[in-house]
N, C-alpha and C positions, 0 to 999 in steps of 0.2 A: 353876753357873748363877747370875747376877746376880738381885737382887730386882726390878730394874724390867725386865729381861728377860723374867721370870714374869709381869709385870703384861700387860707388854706379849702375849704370848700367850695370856692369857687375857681381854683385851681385845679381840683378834680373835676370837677363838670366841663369846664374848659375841657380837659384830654379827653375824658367821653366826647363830648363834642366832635373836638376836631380830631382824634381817631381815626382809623381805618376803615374805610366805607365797605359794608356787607355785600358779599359778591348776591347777588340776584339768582334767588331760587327758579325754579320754572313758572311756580305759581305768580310771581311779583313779573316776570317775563311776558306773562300769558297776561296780566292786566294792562301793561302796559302797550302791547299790541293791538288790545281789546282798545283802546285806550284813540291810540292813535287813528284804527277804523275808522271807531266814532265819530271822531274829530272828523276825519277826510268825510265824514258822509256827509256832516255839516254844510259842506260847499265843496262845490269841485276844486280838485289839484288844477292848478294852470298849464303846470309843467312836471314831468317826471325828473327827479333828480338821482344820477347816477352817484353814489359813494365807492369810491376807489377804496383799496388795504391799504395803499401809500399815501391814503391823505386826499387825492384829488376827487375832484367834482365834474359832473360834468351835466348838462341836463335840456332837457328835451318839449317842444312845446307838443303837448298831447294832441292840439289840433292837428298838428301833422303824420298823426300815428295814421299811419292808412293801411295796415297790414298787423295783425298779432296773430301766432301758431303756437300751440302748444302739444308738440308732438306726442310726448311724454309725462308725466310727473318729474321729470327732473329736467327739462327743460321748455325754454321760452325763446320765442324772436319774435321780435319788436322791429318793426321797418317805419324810421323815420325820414321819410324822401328819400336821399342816398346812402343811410345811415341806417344799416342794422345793427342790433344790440341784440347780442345772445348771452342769454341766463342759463347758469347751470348749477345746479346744486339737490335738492330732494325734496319734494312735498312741496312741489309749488304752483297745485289747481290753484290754490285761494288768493294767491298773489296774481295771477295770471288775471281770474276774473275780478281782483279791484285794480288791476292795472288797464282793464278793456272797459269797464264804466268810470275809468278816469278816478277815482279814489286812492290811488298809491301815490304820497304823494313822493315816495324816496322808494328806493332797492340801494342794498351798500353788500360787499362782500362780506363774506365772517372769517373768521379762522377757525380754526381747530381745534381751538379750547372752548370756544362758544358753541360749536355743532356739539363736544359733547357732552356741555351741562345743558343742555335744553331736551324735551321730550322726545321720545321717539316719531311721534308723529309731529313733530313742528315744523316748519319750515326753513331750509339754511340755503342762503348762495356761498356756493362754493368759489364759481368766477364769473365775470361780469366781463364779455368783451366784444370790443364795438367794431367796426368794418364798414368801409366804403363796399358799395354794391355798384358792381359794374354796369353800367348804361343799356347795355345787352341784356340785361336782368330785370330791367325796370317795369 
């Protein structure tokens, strides 16, 4: 075999390679969630970590959870001392109870193109937003 025969074949496998990465079916979705449970059941979450759509972070020590409600399927409140966080989005019992035995160990918004390549029964946060709770409330 020629030298630039060899080039040339490893030139293709390179662009396969480094290519365009496969958007994620529901099923590669549904392991990977499967995925991370696991993982969180391993050892407890320390801390709940909020993910922003802009990027930011923000996160929460679970010892201080002293209140979770889940009025609904499409929503959650989370009372950390002064700090509620309300969740909103569809299908979120199963977050809710690994979020109350300390298992979750993140919640992040989604967008709109991720709610609708995933299942219809899976779960999507729509918005994620946090508030001081008045002293009067406590």
């Amino acid at each position: 075999m020629e030298d630039t025969d060899l080039k040339t074949r490893r030139g293709a496998i390179q662009q396969i390679v480094d290519g365009p990465r496969p958007k994620h079916e529901p099923e590669v979705q549904a392991a990977k969630d499967a995925y991370d449970e696991v993982r969180a059941r391993s050892r407890e979450a320390p801390m709940l970590e909020i993910r922003f759509r802009d990027g930011s972070l923000e996160a929460f020590d679970y010892q201080s959870l002293h209140h979770a409600k889940s009025p609904h399927e499409g929503k959650i409140l989370l009372r950390f001392g002064r700090k509620e966080v309300i969740v909103e989005g569809k299908n979120l019992r199963r977050r809710f109870t690994s979020i109350i035995e300390h298992r979750q160990r993140y919640i992040s918004e989604g967008t709109d193109e991720e709610e609708a390549s995933k299942p219809e029964d899976a779960s999507h946060i729509d918005r994620i937003t946090i508030q001081l709770v008045p002293e009067d409330q406590l």
